[in-house]
N, C-alpha and C positions, 0 to 999 in steps of 0.2 A: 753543376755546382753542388756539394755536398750539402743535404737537407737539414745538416745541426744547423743548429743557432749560434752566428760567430757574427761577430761585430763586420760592418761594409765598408770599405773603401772604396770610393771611385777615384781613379787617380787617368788622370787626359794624358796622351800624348807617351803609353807607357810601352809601346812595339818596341822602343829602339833608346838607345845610349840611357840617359839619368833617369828617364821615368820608367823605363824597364828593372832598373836596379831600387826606385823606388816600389814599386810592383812589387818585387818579389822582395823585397824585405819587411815590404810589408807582411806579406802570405806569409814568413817565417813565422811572425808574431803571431797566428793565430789567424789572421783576418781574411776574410772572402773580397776579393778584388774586382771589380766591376770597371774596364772601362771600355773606350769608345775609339772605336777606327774605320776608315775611311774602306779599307782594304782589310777584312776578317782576316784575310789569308798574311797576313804581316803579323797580327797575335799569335800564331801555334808557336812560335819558338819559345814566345811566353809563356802561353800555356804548360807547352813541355818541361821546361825548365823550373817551373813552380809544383808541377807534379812531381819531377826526380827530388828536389828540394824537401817539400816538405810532405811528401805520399799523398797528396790532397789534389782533386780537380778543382783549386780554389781560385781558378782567374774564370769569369764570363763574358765572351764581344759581344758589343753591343754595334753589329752598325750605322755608321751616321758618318756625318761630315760637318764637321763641326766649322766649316768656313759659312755656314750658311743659315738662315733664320726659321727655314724648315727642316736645318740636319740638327740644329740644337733641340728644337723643342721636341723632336723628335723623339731625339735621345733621351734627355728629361723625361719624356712620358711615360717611356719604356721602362724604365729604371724606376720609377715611381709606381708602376701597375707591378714591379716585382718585388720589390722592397719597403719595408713599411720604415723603416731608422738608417741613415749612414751617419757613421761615427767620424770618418775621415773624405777630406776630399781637397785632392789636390788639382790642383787646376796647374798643367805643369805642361799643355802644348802650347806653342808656341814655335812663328815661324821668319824667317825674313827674305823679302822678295826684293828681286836688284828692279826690278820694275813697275812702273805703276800699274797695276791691276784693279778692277773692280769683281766685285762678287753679284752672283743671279741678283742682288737685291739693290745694287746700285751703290753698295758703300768699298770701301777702298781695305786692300786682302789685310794690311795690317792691323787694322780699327778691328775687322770682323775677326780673326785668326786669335792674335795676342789680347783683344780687350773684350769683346763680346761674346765668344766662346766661353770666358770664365764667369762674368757675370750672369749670363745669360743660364746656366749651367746652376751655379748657385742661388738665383732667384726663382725658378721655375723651381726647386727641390727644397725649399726652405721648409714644407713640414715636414720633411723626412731629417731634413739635416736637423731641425728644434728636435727632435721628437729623439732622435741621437746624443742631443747636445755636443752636437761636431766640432772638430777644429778643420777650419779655411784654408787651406795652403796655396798663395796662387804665388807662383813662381816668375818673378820679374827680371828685371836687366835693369845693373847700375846706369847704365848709359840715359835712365830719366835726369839723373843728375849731371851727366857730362858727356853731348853726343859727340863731341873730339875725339874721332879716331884714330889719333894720332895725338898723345898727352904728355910731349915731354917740352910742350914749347906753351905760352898761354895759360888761362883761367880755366876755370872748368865752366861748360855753355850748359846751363839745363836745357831740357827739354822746354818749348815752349809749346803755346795754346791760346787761340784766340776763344773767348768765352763766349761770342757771339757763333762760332761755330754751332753749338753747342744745342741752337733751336734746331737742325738737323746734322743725325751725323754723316750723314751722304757729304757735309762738306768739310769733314775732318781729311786731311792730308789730299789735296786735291791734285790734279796732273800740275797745273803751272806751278814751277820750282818745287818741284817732288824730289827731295832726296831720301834715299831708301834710307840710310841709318838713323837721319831724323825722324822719319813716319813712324819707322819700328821703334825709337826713344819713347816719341808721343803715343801709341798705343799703350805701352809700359807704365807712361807716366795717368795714361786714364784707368786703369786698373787699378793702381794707388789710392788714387782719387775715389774712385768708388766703392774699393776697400775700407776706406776709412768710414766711407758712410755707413754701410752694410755692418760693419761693426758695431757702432752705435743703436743701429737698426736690432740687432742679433743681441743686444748686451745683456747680461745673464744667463743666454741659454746656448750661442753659437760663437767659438772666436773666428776673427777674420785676421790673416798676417800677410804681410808680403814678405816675400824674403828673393834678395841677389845669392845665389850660390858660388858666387866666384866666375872666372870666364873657363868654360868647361870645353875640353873637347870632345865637342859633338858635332852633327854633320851641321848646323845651323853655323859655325866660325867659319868652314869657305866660302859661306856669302861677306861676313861681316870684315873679312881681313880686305883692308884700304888695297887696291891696285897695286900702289907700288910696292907695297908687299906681298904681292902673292906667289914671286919667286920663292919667299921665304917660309909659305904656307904648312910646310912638312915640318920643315925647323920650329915653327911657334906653335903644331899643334902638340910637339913633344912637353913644351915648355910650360902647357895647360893644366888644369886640375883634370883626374880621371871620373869620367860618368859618376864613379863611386864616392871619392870625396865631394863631388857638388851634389848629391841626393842626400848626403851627411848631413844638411843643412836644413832640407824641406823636409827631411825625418825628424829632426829634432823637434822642430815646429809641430807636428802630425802627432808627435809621443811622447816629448819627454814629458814628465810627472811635474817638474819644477816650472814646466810654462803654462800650466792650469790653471784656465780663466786669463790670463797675458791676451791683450787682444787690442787689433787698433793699431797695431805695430809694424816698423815695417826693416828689415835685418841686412845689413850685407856679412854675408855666411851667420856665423853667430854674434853680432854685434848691432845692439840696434842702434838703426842711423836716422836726422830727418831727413825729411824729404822736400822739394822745393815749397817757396809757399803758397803756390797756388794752390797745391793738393790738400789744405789744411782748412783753405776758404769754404764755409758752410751752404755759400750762396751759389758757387759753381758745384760743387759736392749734387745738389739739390736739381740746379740745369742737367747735370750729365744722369744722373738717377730718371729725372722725366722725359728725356730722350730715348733713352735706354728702355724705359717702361713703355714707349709707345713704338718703338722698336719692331718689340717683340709682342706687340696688344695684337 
């Protein structure tokens, strides 16, 4: 990475489709890219592509694995013994599994992938991101607000959450009646949830936002498209936002001038929207922050 002085981004999940196009649009702007993969050997197309772009070796991997409570802090540490300020960080991996899984640490892939990976990422680097006065980008799914995969019949179902979970999260989204698009709603919807706290937490020096980008075609819609539509899977990915239009979104959040200081908020593409209200509750806010904190102690 080149030795000037250029503001840092760490942006998750940037190998492939929207956080790749976030990546490198970032690097257009100037900025030193920092993120994290499982597989280094999945960043050089990034890499490459950010070198032809702007003449600059301006992406860094960082391996880690971010499914897991020694591949986060990991990462964090790393990133912290080499950078003293990030100005941006998107929290923008995220994943959905047709099955129940658990991770080395005994909590369930959705919880740890989509919600703990980005908090976990932004709490362990909080003096680097103060010290930046950063903007938060963690990149969610409407579906906290209506796991109906199928929305042309019916109410919309938020996501729900028992708040007694909540003294461990080993018992968030358990195998008995485990369904994969509710688990992956409910990680979404705890990312919210702890977004709004961390903002509070961060206020005057860090914002935190969520933002829905639209339904993107990425490799993550072949899990999500309902069975009886997967004959139609080719037809509806046509019918999607491209990588580029839904990174239009977490960019805007990450840069524009006019959302300065904006924090606490939570967007579908550019529009901000609420959110259920449990996510608003100061008292679960609070349970899921001390869970999450002994998590990762």
């Amino acid at each position: 990475m080149s030795p000037e002085r250029r503001s840092v981004a760490v942006v998750t999940g940037a190998t492939g489709g929207m956080g790749q196009v976030i990546a490198l649009e970032l690097a257009r702007r100037g900025m030193n890219i920092i993120t994290i993969a499982r597989d280094p050997r999945r960043a050089v197309d990034l890499q490459e592509q950010v070198l032809r772009t702007t003449g600059r070796a301006a992406v860094e991997v960082i391996a880690g694995d971010l499914s897991t409570r020694t591949g986060i802090t990991t990462a964090a540490s790393t990133i912290a013994a080499r950078v003293d300020a990030i100005q941006v960080l998107v929290n923008n991996a995220g994943a959905h599994f047709p099955e129940h899984r658990l991770t080395a640490d005994g909590v369930e892939m959705h919880v740890a992938v989509d919600y703990l990976a980005a908090h976990g990422l932004t709490t362990l680097l909080e003096p680097q991101l103060r010290r930046g006065r950063a903007r938060v980008v963690n990149v969610a799914s409407d579906t906290l607000r209506d796991t109906r995969q199928i929305k042309f019949l019916g109410r919309p179902r938020p996501a729900t959450l028992d708040i007694d979970d909540l003294a461990d999260l080993a018992r968030l989204n358990p195998r008995p009646g485990f369904v994969p698009f509710e688990a992956y709603a409910r990680a979404k919807l705890l990312t919210v949830i702890a977004g709004y706290d961390l903002a509070r937490s961060f206020a005057g020096e860090v914002t935190v936002n969520a933002v829905h980008p639209g339904i993107v075609a990425t490799d993550i819609i072949d899990d999500l498209v309902p069975r009886p539509l997967r004959a139609l899977a080719p037809l509806i990915r046509r019918s999607l936002l491209t990588p580029e239009a839904g990174a239009a979104a977490a960019l805007r959040l990450a840069t524009d001038a006019a959302l300065e200081g904006v924090t606490g908020r939570y967007f579908v593409q550019k529009t901000g929207t609420t959110t259920p209200a449990i996510t608003y509750r100061h008292d679960v806010q609070q349970r899921l922050r001390e869970a999450s904190d002994r998590f990762f102690s």
